[in-house]
N, C-alpha and C positions, 0 to 999 in steps of 0.2 A: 597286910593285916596280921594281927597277932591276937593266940590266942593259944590261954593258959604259957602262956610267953615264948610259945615257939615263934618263928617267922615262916610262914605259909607263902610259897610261892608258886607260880604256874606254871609248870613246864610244857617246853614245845616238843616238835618231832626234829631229833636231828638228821643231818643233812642224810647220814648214812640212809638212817627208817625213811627220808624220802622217796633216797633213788629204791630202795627194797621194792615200797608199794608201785612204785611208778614201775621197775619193772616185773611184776606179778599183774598190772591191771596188764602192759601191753602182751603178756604171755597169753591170758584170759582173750584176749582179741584177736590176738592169731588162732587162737583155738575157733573163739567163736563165730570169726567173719567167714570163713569157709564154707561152715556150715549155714549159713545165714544166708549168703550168697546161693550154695545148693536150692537148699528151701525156696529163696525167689524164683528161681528157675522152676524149678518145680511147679508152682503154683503156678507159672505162666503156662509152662505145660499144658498143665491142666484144663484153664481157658482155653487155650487154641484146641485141643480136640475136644471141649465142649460147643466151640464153637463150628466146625466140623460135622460134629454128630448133626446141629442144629440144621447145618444144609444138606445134608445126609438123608435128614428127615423131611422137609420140604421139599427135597426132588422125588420122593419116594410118591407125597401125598400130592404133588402135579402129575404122578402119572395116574396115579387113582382117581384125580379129577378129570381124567381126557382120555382114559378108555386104556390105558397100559401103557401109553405113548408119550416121550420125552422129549426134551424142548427141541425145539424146531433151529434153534440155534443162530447164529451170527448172520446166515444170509437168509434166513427171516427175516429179519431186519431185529430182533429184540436179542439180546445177551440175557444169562442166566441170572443177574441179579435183577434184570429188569423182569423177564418173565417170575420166577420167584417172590416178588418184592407184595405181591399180594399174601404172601403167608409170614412175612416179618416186619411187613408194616414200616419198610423201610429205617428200622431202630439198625442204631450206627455199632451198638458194642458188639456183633460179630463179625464184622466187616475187616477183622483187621487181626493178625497172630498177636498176642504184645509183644513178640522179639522182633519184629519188623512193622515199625506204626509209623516212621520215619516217610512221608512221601516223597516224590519226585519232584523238581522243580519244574520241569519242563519237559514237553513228549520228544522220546526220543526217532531221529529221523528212522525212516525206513522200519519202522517195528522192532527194531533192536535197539536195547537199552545201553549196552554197552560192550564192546568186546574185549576191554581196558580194566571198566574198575570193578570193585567186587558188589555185586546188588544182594548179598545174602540173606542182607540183613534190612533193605528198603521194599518198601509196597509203591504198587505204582501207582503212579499222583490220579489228580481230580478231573474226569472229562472237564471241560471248559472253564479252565482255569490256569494261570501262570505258562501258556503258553500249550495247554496242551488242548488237543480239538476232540470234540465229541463225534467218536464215529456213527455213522449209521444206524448200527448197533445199540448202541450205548443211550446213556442219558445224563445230563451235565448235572456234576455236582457228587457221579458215583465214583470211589473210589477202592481200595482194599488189597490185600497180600496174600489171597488166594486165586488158585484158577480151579477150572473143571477139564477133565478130561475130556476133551469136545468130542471124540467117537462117541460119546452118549447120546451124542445130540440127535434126533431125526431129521438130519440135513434135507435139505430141496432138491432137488438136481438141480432147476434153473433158479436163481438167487431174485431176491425181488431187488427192484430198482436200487442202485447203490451201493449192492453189497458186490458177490460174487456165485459165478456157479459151483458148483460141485464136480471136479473131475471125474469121468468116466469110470477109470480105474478105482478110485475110493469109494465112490458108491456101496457097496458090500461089506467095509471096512463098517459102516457104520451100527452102534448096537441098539438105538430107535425106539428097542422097550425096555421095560422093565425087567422083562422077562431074560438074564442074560446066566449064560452057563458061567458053573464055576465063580459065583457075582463074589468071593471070597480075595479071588485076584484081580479082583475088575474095577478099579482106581475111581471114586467119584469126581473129589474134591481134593484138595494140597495145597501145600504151602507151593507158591509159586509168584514169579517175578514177572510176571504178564495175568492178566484174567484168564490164563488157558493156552491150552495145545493141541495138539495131534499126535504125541510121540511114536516114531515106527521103530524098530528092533534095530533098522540099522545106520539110528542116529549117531553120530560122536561127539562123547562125554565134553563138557566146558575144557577148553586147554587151559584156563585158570579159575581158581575158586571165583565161584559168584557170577562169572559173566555169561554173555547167552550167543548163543550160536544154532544147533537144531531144535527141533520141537521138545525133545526131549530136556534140554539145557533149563530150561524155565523151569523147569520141578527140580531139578538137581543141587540142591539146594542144604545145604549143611547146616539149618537152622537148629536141629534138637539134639547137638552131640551125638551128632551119626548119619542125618538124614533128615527128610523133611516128615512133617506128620500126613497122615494122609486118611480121607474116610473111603472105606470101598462099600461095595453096592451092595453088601449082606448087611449094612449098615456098622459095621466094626469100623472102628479106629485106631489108628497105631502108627507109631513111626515105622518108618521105612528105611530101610540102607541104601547110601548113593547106589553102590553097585545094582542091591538087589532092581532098582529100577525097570533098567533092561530086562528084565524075568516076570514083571507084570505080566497080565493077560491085556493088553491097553483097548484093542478093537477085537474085533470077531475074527479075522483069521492073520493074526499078530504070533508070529511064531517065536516061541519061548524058548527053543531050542538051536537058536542059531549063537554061532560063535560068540562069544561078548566083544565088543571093540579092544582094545588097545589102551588101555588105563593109561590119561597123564599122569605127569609127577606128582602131582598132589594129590591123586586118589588111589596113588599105591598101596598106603599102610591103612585102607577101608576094607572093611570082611567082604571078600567072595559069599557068592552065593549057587547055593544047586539050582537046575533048570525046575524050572517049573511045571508040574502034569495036570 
């Protein structure tokens, strides 16, 4: 086109100004994906000890409906989501951390999920489904990536048909009510690779990330950059450090004082922690 008799043309970007902006936006992306990346985590965070508080809060308001007294637990015959499931209506969006929502395909033999590969980051699969069985306990179709501290439970002594009795010696171990000293160290709820445990002081740590081995292995779990999150019985939330594990207060006379194990090689470069009072 011409006009007043110039010749008017269009110019493009050459190739140089290409690569320029090409490499300004991927600088821009380096910058910002990290951040981006934090921020998601973050946010997941967040849901899991919201999600936390929420059973934190539901075991508090079951003892207030049963006179101070806490579920009766596994050889009762009922699990804690089952007994609970009246105060959440069975809704699925707590059920599960979002860093671990991945299920299991199939129940692992003997109660151990694995002592090979790493479950850090899997919640365990569906009663009655893809090969796994509905214990006793449970009820088909429950799933999820937390456990509870089962010293909370108010065990039986003699287990009802199905389940199991109560050891002589644990008996006393158990903390039954609400009412528990120190409830600041005293572990509800956590991110864990089984619906729950027993942990005693002188369990030993996973010999590799993720896998499970004592009662304590199932919480030990390196899901929040350090440690697993965890609600205790003053109703706080907070992650936890693998180490500081062992220095809960887990049952009523669970001594906080004794030697720590033997750190494998992978949970060398995790913070020590002081004994617990």
């Amino acid at each position: 086109m011409k006009k007043k008799g110039v010749m008017l043309r269009s110019r493009g970007f050459t190739l140089v100004e290409l690569l320029v902006v090409i490499a300004i936006i991927a600088l821009l992306m380096a910058v910002l994906l990290p951040g981006l990346s934090r921020a998601r985590i973050q946010a997941r965070t967040v849901v899991c000890k919201s999600g936390l508080k929420q059973w934190s809060m539901m075991l508090t308001m079951y003892a207030q409906d049963n006179s101070g007294k806490l579920l009766i637990g596994w050889n009762g015959g009922q699990m804690w989501m089952v007994d609970l499931m009246r105060y959440y209506q069975g809704e699925k969006n707590i059920l599960l951390c979002p860093l671990a929502t991945k299920l299991r395909s199939k129940f692992p033999p003997t109660f151990l999920f694995s002592t090979t590969e790493d479950q850090t980051f899997l919640a365990w699969g569906k009663f009655g489904e893809n090969g796994y069985f509905t214990p006793p306990w449970g009820k088909t179709g429950q799933y999820g990536s937390y456990g509870i501290n089962a010293w909370l439970h108010n065990a039986l002594d003699t287990g009802v048909t199905g389940t199991y009795d109560t050891p002589q010696g644990d008996r006393k171990n158990y903390w039954r009510t609400i009412d528990v000293k120190n409830a600041y160290l005293v572990p509800a709820f956590g991110d864990c690779m089984w619906d729950g445990a027993e942990p005693r002081e002188n369990d030993n740590p996973p010999p590799s990330r993720g896998v499970q081995g004592s009662d304590m292995t199932v919480f030990c779990l390196d899901r929040h950059n350090g440690g697993p999150q965890m609600a205790f019985m003053d109703g706080s939330v907070r992650k936890v450090g693998l180490r500081e594990l062992w220095k809960l207060k887990w049952h009523r006379y669970y001594n906080t004082k004794v030697k720590p194990p033997t750190w494998p090689a992978w949970m060398i470069g995790y913070k020590d922690y002081k004994i617990a009072e």
